[in-house]
Structures are given as C-alpha cells and as structure tokens.
mmCIF file of the N, C-alpha and C atoms, coordinates in Angstrom:
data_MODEL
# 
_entry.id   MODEL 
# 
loop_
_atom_site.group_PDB 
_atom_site.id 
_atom_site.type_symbol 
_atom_site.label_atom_id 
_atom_site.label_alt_id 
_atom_site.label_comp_id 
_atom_site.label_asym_id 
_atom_site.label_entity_id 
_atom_site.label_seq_id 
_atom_site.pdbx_PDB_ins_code 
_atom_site.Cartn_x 
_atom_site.Cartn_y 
_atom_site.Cartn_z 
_atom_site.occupancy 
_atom_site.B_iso_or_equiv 
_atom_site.pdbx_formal_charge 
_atom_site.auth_seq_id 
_atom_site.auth_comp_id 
_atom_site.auth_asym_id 
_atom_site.auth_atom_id 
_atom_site.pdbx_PDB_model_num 
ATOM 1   N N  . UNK A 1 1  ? 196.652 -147.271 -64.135 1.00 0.00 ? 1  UNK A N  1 
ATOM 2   C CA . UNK A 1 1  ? 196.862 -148.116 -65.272 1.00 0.00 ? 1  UNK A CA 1 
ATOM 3   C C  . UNK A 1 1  ? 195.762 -149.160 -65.416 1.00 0.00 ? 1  UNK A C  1 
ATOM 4   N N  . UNK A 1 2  ? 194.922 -149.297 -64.302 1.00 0.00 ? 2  UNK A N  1 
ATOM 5   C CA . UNK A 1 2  ? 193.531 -149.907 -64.713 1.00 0.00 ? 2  UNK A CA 1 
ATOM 6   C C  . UNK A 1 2  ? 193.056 -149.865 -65.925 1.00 0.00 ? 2  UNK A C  1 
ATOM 7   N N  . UNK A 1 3  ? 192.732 -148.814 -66.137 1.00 0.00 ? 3  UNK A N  1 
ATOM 8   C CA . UNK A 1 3  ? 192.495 -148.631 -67.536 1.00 0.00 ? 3  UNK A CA 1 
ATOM 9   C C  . UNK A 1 3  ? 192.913 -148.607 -69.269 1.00 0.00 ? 3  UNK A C  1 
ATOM 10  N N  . UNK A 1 4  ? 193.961 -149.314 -68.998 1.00 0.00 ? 4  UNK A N  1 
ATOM 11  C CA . UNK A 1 4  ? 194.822 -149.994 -69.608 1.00 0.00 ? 4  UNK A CA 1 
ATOM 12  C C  . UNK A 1 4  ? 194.145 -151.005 -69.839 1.00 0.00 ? 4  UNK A C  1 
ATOM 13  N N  . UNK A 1 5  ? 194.385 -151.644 -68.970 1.00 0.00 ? 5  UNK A N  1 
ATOM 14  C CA . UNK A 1 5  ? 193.881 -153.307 -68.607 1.00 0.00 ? 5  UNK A CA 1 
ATOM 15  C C  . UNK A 1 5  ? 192.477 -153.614 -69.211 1.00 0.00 ? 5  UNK A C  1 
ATOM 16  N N  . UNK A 1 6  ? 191.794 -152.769 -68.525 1.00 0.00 ? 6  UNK A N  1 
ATOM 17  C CA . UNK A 1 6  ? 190.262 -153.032 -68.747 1.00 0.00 ? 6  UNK A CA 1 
ATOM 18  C C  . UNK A 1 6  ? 190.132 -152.986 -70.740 1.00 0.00 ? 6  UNK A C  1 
ATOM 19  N N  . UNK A 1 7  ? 190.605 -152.196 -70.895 1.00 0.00 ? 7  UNK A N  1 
ATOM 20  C CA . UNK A 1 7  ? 190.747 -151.862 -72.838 1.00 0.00 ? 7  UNK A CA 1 
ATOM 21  C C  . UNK A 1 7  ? 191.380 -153.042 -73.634 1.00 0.00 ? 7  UNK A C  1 
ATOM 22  N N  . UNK A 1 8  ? 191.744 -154.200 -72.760 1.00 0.00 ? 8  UNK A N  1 
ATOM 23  C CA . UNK A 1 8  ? 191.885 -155.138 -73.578 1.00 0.00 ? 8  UNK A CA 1 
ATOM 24  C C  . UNK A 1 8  ? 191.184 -156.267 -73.181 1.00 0.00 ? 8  UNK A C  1 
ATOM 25  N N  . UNK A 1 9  ? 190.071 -155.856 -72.315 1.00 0.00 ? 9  UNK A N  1 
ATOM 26  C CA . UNK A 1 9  ? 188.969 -157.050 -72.518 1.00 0.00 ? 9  UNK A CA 1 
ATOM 27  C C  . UNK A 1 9  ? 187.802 -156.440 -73.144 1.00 0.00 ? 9  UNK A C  1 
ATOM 28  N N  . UNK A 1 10 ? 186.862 -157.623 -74.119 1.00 0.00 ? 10 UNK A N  1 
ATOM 29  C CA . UNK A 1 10 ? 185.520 -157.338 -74.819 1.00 0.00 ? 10 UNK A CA 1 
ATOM 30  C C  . UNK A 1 10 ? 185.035 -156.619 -74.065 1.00 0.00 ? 10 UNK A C  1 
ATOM 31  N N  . UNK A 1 11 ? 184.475 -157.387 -72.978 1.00 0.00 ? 11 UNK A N  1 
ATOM 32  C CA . UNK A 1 11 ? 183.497 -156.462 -72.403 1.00 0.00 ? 11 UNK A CA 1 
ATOM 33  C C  . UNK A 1 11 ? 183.384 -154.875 -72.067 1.00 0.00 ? 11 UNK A C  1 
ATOM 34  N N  . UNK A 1 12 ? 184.849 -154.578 -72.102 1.00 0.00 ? 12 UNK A N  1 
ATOM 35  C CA . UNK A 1 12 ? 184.830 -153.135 -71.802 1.00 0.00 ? 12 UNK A CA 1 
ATOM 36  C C  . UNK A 1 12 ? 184.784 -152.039 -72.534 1.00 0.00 ? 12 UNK A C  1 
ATOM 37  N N  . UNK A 1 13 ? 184.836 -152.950 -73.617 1.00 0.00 ? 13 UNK A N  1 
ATOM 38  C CA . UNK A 1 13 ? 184.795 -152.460 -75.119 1.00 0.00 ? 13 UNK A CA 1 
ATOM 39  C C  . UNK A 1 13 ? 183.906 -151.730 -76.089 1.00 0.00 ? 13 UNK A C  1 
ATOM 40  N N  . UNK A 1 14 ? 182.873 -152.562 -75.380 1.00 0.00 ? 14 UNK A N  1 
ATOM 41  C CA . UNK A 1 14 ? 181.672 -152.820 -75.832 1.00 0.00 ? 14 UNK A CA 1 
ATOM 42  C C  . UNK A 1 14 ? 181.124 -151.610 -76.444 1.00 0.00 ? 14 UNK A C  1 
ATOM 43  N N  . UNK A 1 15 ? 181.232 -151.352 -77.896 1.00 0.00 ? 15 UNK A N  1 
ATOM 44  C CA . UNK A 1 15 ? 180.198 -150.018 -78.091 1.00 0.00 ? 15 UNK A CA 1 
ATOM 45  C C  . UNK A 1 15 ? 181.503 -149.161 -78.351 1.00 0.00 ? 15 UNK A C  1 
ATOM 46  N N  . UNK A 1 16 ? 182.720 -148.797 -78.259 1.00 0.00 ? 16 UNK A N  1 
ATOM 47  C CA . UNK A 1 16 ? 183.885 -148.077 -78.535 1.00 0.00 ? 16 UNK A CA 1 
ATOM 48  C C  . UNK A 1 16 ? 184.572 -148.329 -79.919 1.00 0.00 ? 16 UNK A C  1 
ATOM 49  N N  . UNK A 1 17 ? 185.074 -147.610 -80.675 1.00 0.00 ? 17 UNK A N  1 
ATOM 50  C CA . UNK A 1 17 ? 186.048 -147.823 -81.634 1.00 0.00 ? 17 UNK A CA 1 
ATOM 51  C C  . UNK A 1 17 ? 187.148 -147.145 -81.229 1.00 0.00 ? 17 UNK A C  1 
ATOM 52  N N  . UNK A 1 18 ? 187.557 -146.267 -80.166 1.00 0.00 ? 18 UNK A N  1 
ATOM 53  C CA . UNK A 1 18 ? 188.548 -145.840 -79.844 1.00 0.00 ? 18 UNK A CA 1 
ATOM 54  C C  . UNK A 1 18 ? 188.450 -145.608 -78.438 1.00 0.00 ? 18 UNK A C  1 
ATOM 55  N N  . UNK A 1 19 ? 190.133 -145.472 -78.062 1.00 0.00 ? 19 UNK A N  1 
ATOM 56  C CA . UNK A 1 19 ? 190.134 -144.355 -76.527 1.00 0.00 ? 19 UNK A CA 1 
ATOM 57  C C  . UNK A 1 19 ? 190.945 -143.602 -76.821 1.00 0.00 ? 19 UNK A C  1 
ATOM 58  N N  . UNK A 1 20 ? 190.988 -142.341 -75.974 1.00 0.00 ? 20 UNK A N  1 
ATOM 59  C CA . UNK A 1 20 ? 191.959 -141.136 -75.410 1.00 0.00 ? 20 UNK A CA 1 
ATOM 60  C C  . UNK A 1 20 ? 192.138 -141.079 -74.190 1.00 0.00 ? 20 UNK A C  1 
ATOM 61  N N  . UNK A 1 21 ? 193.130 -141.476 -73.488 1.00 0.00 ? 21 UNK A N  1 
ATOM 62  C CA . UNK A 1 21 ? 193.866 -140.854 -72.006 1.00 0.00 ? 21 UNK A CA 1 
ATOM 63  C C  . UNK A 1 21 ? 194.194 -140.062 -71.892 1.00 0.00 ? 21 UNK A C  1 
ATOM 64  N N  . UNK A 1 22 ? 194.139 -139.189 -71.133 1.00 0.00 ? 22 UNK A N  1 
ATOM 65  C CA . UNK A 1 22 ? 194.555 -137.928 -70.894 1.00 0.00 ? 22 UNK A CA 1 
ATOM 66  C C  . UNK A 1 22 ? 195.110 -137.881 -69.100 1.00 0.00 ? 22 UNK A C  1 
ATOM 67  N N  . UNK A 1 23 ? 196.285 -137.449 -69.005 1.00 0.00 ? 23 UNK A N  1 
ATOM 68  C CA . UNK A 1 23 ? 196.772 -136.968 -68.048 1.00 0.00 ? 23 UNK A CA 1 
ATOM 69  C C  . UNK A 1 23 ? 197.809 -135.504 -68.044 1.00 0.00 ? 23 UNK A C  1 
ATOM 70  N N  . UNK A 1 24 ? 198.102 -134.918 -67.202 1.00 0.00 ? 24 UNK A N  1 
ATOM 71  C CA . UNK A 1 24 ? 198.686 -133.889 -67.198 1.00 0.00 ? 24 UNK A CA 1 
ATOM 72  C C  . UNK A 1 24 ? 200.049 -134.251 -66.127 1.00 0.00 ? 24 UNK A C  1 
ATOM 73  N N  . UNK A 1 25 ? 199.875 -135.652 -65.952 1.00 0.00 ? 25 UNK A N  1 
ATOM 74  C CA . UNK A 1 25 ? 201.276 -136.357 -65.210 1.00 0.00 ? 25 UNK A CA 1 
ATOM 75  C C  . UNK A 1 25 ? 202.196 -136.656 -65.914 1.00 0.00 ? 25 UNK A C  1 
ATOM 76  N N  . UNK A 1 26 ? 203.753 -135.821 -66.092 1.00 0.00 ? 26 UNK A N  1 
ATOM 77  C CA . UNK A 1 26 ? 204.552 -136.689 -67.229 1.00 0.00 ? 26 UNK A CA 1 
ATOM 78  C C  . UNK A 1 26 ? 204.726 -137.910 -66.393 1.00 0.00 ? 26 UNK A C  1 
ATOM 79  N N  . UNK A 1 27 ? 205.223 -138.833 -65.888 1.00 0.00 ? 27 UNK A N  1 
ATOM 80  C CA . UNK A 1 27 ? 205.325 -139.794 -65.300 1.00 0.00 ? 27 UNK A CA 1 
ATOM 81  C C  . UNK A 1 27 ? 204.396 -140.404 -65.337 1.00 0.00 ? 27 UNK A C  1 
ATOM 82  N N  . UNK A 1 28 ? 203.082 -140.516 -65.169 1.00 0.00 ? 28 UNK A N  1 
ATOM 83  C CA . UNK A 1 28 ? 201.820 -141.093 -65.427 1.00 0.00 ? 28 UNK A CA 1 
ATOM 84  C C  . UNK A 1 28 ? 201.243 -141.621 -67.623 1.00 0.00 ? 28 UNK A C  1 
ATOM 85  N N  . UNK A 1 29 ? 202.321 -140.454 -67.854 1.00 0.00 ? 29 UNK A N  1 
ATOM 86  C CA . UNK A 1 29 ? 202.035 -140.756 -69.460 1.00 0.00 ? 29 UNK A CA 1 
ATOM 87  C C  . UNK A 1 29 ? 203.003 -141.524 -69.785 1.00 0.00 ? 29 UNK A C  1 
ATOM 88  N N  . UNK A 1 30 ? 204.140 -141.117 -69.727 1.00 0.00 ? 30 UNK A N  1 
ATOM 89  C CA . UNK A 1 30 ? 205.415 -142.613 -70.217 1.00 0.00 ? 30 UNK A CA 1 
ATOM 90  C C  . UNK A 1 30 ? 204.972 -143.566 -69.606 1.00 0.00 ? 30 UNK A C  1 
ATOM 91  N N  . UNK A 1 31 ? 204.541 -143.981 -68.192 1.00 0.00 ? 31 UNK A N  1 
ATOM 92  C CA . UNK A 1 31 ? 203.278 -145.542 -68.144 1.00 0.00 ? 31 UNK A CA 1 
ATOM 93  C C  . UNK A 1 31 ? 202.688 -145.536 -68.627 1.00 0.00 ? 31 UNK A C  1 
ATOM 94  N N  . UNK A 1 32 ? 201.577 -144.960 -68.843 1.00 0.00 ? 32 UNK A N  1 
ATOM 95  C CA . UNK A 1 32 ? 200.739 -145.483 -69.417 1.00 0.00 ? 32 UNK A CA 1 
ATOM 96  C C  . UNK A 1 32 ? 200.839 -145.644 -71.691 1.00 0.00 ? 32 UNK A C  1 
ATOM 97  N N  . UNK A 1 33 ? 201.964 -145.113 -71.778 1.00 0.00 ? 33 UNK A N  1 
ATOM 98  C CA . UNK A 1 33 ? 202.197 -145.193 -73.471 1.00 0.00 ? 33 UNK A CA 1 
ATOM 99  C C  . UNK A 1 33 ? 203.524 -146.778 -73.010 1.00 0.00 ? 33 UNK A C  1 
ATOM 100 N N  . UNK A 1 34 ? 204.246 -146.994 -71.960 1.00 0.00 ? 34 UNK A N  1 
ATOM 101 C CA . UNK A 1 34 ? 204.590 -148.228 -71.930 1.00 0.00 ? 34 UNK A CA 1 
ATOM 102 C C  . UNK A 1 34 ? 203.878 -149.139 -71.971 1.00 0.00 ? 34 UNK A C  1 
ATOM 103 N N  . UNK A 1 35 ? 202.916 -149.449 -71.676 1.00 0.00 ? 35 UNK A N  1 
ATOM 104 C CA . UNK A 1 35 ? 201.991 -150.246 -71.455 1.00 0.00 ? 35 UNK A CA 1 
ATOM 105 C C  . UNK A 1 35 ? 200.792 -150.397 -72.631 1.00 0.00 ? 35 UNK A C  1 
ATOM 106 N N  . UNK A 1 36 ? 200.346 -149.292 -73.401 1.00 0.00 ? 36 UNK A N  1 
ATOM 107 C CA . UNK A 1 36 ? 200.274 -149.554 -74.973 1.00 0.00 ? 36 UNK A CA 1 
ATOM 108 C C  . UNK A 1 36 ? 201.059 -149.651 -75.498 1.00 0.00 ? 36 UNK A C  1 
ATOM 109 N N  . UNK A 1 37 ? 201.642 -149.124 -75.943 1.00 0.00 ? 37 UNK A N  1 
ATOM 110 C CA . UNK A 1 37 ? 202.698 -149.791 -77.205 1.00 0.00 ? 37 UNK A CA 1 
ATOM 111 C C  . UNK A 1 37 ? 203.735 -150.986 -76.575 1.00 0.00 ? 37 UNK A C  1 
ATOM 112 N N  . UNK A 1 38 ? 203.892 -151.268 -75.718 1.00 0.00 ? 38 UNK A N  1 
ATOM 113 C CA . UNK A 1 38 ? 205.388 -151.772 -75.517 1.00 0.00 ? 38 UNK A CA 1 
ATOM 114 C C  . UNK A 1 38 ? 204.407 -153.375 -74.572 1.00 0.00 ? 38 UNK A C  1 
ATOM 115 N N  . UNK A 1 39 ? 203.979 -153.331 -73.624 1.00 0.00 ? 39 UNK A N  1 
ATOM 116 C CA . UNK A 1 39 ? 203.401 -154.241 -72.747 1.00 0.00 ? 39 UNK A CA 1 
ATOM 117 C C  . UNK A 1 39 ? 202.514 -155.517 -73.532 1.00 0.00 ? 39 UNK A C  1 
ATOM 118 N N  . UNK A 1 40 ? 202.482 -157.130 -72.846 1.00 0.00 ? 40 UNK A N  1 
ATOM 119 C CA . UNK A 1 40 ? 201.783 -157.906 -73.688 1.00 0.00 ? 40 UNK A CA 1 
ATOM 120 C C  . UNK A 1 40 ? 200.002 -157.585 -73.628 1.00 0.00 ? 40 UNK A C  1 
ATOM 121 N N  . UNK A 1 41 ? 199.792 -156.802 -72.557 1.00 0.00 ? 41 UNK A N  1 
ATOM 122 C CA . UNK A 1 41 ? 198.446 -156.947 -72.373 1.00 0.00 ? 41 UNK A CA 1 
ATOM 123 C C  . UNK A 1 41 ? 198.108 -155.313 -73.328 1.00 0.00 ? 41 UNK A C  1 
ATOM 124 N N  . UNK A 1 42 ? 197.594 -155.406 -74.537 1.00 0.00 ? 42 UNK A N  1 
ATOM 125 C CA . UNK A 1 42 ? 197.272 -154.480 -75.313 1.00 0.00 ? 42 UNK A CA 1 
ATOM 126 C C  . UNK A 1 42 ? 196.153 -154.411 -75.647 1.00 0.00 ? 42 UNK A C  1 
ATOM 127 N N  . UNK A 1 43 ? 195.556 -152.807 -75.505 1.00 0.00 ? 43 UNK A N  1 
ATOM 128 C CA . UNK A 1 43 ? 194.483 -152.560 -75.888 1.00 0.00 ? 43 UNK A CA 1 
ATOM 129 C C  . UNK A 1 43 ? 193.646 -153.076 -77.371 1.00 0.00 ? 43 UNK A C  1 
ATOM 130 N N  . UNK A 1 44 ? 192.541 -153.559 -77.089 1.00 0.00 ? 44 UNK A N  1 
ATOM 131 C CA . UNK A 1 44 ? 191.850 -153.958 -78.765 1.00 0.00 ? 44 UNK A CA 1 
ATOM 132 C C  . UNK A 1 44 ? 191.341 -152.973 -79.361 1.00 0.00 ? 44 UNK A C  1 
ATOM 133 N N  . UNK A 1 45 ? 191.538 -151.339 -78.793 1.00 0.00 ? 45 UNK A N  1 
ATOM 134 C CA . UNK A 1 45 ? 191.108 -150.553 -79.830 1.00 0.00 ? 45 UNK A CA 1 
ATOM 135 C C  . UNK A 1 45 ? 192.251 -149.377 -79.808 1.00 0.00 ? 45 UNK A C  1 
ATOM 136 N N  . UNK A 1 46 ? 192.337 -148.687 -80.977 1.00 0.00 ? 46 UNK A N  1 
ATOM 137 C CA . UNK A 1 46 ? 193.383 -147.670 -81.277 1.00 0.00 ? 46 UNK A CA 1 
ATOM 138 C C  . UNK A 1 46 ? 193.513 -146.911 -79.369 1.00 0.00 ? 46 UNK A C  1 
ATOM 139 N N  . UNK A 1 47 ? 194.687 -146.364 -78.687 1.00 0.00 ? 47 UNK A N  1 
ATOM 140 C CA . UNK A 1 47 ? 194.278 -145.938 -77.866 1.00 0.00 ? 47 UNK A CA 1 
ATOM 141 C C  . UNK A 1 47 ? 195.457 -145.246 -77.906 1.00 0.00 ? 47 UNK A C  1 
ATOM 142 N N  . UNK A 1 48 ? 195.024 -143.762 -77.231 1.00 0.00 ? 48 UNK A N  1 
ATOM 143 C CA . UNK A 1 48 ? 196.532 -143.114 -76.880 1.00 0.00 ? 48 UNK A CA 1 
ATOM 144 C C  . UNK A 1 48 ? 196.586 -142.200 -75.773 1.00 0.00 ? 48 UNK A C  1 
ATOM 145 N N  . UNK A 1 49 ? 197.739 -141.584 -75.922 1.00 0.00 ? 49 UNK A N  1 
ATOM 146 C CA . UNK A 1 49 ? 197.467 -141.055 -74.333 1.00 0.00 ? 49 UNK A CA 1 
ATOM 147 C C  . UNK A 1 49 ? 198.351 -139.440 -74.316 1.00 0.00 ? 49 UNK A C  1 
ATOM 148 N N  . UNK A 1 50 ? 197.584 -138.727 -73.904 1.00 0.00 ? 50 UNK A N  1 
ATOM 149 C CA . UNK A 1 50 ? 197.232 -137.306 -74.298 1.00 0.00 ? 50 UNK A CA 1 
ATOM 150 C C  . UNK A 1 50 ? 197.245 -136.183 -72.844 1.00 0.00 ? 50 UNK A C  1 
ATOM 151 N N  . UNK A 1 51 ? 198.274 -134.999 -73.221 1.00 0.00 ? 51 UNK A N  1 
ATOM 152 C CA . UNK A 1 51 ? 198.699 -134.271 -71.966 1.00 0.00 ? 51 UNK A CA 1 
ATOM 153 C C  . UNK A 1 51 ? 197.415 -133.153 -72.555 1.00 0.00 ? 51 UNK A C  1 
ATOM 154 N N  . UNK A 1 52 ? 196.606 -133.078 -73.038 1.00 0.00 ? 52 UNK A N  1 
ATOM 155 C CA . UNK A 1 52 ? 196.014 -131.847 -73.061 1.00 0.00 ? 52 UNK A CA 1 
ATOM 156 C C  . UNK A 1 52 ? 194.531 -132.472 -73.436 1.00 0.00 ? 52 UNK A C  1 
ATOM 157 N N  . UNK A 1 53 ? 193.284 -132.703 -72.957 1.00 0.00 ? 53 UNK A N  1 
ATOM 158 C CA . UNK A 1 53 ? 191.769 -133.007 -73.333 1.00 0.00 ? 53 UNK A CA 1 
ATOM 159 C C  . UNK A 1 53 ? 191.616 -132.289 -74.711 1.00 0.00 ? 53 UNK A C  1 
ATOM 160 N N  . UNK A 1 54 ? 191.892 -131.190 -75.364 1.00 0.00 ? 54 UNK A N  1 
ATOM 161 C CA . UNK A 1 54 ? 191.489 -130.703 -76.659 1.00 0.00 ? 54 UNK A CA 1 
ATOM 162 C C  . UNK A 1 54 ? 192.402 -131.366 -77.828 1.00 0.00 ? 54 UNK A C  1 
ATOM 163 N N  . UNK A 1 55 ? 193.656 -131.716 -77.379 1.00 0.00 ? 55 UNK A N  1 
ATOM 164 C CA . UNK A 1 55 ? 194.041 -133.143 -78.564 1.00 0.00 ? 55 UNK A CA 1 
ATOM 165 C C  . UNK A 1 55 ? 193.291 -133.875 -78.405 1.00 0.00 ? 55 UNK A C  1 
ATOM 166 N N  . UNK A 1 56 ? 193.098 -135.000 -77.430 1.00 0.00 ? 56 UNK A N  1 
ATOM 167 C CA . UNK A 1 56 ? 192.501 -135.921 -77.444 1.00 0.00 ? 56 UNK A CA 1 
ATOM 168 C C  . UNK A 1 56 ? 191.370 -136.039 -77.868 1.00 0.00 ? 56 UNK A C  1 
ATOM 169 N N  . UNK A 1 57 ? 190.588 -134.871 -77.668 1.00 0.00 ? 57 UNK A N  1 
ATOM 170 C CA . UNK A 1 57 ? 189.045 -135.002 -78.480 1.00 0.00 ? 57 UNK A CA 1 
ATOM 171 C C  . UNK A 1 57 ? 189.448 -134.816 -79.947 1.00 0.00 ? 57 UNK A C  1 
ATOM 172 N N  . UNK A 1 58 ? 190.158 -134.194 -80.375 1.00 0.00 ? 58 UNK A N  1 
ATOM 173 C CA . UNK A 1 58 ? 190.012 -133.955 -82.065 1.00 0.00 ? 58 UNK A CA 1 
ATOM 174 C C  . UNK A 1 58 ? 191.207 -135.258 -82.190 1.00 0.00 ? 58 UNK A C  1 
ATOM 175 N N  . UNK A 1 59 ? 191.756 -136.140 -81.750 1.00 0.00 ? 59 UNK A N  1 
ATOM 176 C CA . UNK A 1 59 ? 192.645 -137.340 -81.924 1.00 0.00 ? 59 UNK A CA 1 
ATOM 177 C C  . UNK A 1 59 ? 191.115 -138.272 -82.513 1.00 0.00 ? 59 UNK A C  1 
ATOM 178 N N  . UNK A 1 60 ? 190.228 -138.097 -81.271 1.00 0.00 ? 60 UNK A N  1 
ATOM 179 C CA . UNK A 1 60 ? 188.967 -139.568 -80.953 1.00 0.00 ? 60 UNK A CA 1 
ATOM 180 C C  . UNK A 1 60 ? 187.897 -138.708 -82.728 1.00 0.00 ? 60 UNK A C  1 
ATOM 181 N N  . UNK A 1 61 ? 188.348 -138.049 -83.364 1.00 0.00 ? 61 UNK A N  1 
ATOM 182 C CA . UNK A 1 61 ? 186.785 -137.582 -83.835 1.00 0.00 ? 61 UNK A CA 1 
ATOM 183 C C  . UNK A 1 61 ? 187.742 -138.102 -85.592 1.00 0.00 ? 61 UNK A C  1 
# 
C-alpha cells in the first residue's frame, strides 16, 4: 500500500496524469480500492486498481 501513499504527494507525481495498480491478489485489491476511494490520504491523480495488466493499460490510454 506504499504506493498508495506515495500518489498523494507532488513529488511523486511529477510528470503523471494517471495510475493503474494491478494485482492478481483479491485481498490485496479490496486494500488497496479501500484506501482510494474510501481512506483520508487520497491519491491526486485518477487511480485504480486492476486484476488483469491489459485493462489497466487500455483504463491509463
């Protein structure tokens, strides 16, 4: 969930208009979609989180 975190500071930002997460953990995805949508520390760019890399790339394009 680092990477969570890091997506809501500038600096990490830097140069992004979006992210895609991708895991193939169900347990690893309901955290990490708690923690965007629901948690105070929220990402500053659209971000979501994705059981398969070929959504997520046509999600980011």
């Amino acid at each position: 969930m680092h990477v969570i975190f890091l997506l809501s500071t500038d600096y990490a930002i830097q140069g992004l208009k979006s992210s895609a997460l991708v895991t193939d953990n169900i347990f690893g995805k309901h955290l990490a979609n708690f923690f965007v949508k629901i948690n105070v520390v929220k990402p500053k760019i659209p971000t979501r989180i994705f059981s398969k890399e070929d959504d997520a790339l046509e999600w980011l394009k």
